[in-house]
N, C-alpha and C positions, 0 to 999 in steps of 0.2 A: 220190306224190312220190318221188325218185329223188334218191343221193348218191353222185356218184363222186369217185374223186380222181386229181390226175395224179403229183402222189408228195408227200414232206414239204414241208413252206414252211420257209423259211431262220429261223433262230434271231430271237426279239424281234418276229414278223411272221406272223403267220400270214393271207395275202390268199387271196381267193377269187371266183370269177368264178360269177355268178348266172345263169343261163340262165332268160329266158318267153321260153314260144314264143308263138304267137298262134291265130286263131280255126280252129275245127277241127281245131286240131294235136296235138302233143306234144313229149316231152323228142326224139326222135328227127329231128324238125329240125333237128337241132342237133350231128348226128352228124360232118359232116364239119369243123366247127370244135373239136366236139373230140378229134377222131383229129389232127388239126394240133398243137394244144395240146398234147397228152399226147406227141408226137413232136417237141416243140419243147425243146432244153437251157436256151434264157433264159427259158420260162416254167415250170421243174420247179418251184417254189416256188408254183405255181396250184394251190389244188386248185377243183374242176371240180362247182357243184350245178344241181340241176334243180330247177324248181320248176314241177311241172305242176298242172294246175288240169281242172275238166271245163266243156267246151263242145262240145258232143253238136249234130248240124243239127238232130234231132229230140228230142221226151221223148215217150215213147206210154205212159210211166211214172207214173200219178196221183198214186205216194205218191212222186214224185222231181219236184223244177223243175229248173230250168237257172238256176246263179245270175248275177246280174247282177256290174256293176262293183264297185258296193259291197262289195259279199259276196266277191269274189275278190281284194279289194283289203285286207279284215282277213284273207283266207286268206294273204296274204303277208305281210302281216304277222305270223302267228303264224308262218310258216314261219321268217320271218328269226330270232325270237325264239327257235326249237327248236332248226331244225335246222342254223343258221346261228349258232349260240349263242356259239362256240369264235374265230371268227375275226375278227380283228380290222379288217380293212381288205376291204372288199366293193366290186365294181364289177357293176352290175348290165347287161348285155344283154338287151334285148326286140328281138324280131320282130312285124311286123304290131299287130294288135290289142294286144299285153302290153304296147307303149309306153304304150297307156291303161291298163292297168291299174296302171303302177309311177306315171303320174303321178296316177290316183286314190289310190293309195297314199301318195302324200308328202303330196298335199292335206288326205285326213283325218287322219294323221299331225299334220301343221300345226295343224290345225279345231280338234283335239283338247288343243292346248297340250302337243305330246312330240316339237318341232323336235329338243330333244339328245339323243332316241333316234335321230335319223338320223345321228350321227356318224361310225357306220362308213362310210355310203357314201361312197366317196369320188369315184364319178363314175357316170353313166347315159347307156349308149349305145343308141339305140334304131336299128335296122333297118327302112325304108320302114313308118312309124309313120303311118298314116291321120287324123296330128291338126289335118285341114278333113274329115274323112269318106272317102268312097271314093263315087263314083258310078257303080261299074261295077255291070249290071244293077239299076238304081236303081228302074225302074220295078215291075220285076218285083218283086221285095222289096218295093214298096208294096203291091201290091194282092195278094199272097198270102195272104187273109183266113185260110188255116187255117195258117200260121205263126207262130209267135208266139215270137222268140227275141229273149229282151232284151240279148244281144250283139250281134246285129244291130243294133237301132237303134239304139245308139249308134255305130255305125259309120256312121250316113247325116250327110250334110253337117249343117251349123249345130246341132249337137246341144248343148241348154243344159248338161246335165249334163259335157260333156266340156271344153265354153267355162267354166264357172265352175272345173273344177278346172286348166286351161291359166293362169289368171291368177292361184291363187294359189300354182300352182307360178312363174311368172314373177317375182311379184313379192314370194314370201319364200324361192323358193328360187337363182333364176338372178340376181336382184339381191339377194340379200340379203347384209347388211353384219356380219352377225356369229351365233353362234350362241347362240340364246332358246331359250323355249320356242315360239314362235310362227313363229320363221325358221329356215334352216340351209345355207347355201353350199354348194352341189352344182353342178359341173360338168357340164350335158347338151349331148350331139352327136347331132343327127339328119340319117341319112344315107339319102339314096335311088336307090334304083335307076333307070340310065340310060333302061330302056325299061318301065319298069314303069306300066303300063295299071290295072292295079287302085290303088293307091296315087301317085298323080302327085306328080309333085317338089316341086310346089308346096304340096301337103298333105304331104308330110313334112318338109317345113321347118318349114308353121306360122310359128308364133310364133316361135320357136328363134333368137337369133342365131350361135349357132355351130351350120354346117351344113357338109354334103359329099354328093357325088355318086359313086356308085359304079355299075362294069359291072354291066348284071343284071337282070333282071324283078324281080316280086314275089317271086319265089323261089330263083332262082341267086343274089340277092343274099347269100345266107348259106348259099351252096356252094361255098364257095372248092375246087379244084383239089389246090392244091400252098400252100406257103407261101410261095411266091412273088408267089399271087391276091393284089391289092390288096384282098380284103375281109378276108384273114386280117393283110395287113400294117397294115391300116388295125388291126382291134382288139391285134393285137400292140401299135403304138403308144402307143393308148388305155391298156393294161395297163402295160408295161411305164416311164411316162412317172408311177405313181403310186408306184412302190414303189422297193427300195431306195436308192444313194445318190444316183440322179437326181434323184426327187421329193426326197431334203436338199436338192441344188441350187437347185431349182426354186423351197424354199418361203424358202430363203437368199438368193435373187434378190428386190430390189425390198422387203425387208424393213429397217424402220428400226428402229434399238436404243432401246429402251423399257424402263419394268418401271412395274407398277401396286403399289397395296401392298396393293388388296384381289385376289387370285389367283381369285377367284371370277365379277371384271367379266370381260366379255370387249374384249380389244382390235379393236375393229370398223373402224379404217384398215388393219391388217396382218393381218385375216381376210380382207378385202374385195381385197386387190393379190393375197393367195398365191389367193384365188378366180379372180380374173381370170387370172393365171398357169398357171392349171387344176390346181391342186394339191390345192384341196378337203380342208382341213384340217381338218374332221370337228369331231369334238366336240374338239378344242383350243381351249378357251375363252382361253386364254393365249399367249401365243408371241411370244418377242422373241431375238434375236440380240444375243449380248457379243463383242465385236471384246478380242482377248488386246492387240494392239499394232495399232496403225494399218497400218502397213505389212506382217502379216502376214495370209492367208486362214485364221486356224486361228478356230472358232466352238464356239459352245454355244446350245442352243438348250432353252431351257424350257418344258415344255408343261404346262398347269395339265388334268387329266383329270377334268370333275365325274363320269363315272359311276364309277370309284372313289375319285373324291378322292386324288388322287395327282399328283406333279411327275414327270414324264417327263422325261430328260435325250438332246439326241442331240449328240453331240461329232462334230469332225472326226478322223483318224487320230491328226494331232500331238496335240493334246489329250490323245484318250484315255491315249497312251501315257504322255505327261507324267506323267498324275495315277498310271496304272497305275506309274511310277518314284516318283513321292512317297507313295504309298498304301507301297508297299515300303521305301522308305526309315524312315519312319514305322514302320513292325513294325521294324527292326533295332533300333531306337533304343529299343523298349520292348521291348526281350529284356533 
């Protein structure tokens, strides 16, 4: 496993962009998005991890296997826990096969009753993600009696194990209305490549209703050029659409003013709109919008944190500055 970074994240935010690559690979696919990234000014505040994992074609190794999904999918998870420990806001990107692993990953996550551990993420974009299989050289991978790689087969069409974790990613994490232990609202986009022959459009769509088609086989797809390549503008978007005062925007849009008096329920109408919004408000069990005056845009917004147990405040400029003049006026008054 491999930790780079592209410089500091901006004060109150520390986000982070999670790199799987996929089957036979490594962090090094991954190079030319992030020579982009680290050469990019609106994304200095990224820093930049890898999360590699082994899938070998062969093991001629008897005291080593090749692990499966399962097994690379608590290997992410302990990574996120280690070496992911520090940052607050995580967007993860897979290529090929890692789309299965991050969605076996949420699944057992789920299975396991530890939805509010997923709070950092705040979105998962996956790259020509094989989730109806891949039937390229399908035959051949059958009858290879002395092959025997359990990343493979779950790369072949109708695979139960990739179908049962598809549904309960669907249906507690792409609809889900609030966050539990059992659910957790995460924004996924699967994009596929134009000509891509190993992973067809149709299997990277999937299930998926937010989807996109990008220039590119199975593997220019995440060779962007220049930053100008729409694969780099596409995740630029994805990035840049979660963090500072846009995602305020985003999560102030389509929000109605509420307050519960127990801070611990979660508001599951205005987890549910900033989810569909793509905002993906994480572990904010809480979150309502105080309008100062009707006629004015200036907000507050309160976010109940269970993993510390804390009220998150996010103000508009006016706001801030108001309280930053009565906070000050207040110390003269007690001199």
């Amino acid at each position: 496993m491999r930790v780079t970074g592209t410089a500091a994240p901006t004060e109150g935010s520390r986000p982070a962009v999670i790199f799987v690559h996929g089957l036979f690979s490594s962090a090094r696919t991954w190079r030319h998005f992030e020579l982009l990234i680290e050469s990019d000014p609106d994304l200095a505040q990224f820093s930049v991890l890898h999360f590699e994992y082994s899938s070998p074609k062969f093991n001629w190794n008897p005291l080593r296997r090749i692990p499966d999904f399962n097994i690379l999918a608590d290997n992410l998870q302990t990574f996120l826990e280690i070496e992911a420990a520090d940052y607050t806001d995580l967007i993860i990107v897979s290529h090929s096969q890692g789309g299965l692993v991050v969605q076996r990953f949420l699944s057992r996550m789920l299975s396991n009753a530890r939805g509010r551990d997923l709070e950092r993420i705040r979105r998962v974009v996956m790259f020509a993600c094989p989730n109806s299989g891949s039937e390229v050289l399908l035959a051949a991978r059958r009858s290879g009696t002395f092959w025997r790689n359990p990343q493979e087969r779950e790369l072949r069409p109708i695979n139960d194990s990739v179908a049962d974790s598809q549904k309960i990613v669907l249906g507690r994490v792409i609809y889900a209305s609030c966050i539990a232990s059992d659910q957790c609202p995460i924004p996924i986009i699967a994009y596929a490549g134009e000509s891509d022959n190993i992973v067809t459009a149709a299997s990277a769509r999937g299930v998926f209703p937010n989807t996109g088609v990008l220039p590119g086989d199975h593997f220019s797809i995440i060779q962007p050029n220049s930053r100008e390549h729409r694969a780099f503008r596409t995740l630029k978007m994805n990035l840049t659409g979660l963090t500072g005062s846009s995602r305020i925007d985003r999560a102030v849009d389509g929000l109605e003013p509420h307050k519960t008096a127990d801070p611990t329920e979660p508001s599951s109408g205005d987890e549910l709109r900033a989810s569909q919004a793509g905002v993906g408000l994480g572990g904010i069990a809480e979150a309502y919008v105080e309008k100062l005056a009707p006629e004015e845009e200036s907000f507050v917004i309160a976010r109940w944190n269970p993993r510390h147990r804390t009220i998150d405040f996010i103000l508009s400029p006016d706001v801030a500055l108001s309280w930053i003049k009565k906070f000050g006026e207040e110390d003269e008054s007690s001199v």
